[in-house]
N, C-alpha and C positions, 0 to 999 in steps of 0.2 A: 396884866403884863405877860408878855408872852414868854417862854422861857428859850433859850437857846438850844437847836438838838445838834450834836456834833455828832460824825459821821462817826459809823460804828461799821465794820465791814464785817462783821459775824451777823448782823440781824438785817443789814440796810442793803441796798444798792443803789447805786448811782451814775448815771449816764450826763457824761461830761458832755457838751459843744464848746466849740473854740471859734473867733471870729477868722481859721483860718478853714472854717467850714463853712461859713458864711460868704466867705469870698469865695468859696466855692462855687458860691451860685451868683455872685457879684463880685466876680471880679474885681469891680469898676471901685470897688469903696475901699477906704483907708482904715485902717484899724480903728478909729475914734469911732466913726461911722458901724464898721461892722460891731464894734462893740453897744453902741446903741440898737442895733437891733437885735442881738444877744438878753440884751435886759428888756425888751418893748416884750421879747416872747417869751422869757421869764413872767413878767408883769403880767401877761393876757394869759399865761399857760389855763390850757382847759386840759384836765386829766382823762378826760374819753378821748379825747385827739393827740394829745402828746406835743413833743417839738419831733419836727420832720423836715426833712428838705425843702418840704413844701411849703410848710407854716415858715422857715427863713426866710424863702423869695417871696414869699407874703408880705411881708412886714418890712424886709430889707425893699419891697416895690412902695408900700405905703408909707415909709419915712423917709426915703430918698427916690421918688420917682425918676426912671432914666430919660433922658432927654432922645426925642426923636429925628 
């Protein structure tokens, strides 16, 4: 079982996103939406690449394709 670690700001850091970053780059999406693609790049996070602007329009493109 895995144990729970709660944020410690003397030892940790943490970099927050919010899905009103996400609209940033998608406008087009409604909170429910940005917020599923907040957890798709939690989920996939890879720690050599991080979460970026980039890897949002990533994945906000790959769960809700825009219509042309």
């Amino acid at each position: 079982m895995l144990e729970k670690v709660m944020y410690d700001p003397n030892c940790q850091i943490a970099i927050l996103w919010s899905i009103f970053d996400v609209q940033t780059v998608r406008p087009d999406l409604s909170n429910k939406k940005a917020y599923a693609v907040l957890k798709k790049a939690e989920k996939m996070h890879d720690s050599d690449q991080g979460i970026n602007w980039d890897i949002l329009k990533i994945w906000a493109d790959e769960l809700f394709p825009q219509k042309k």
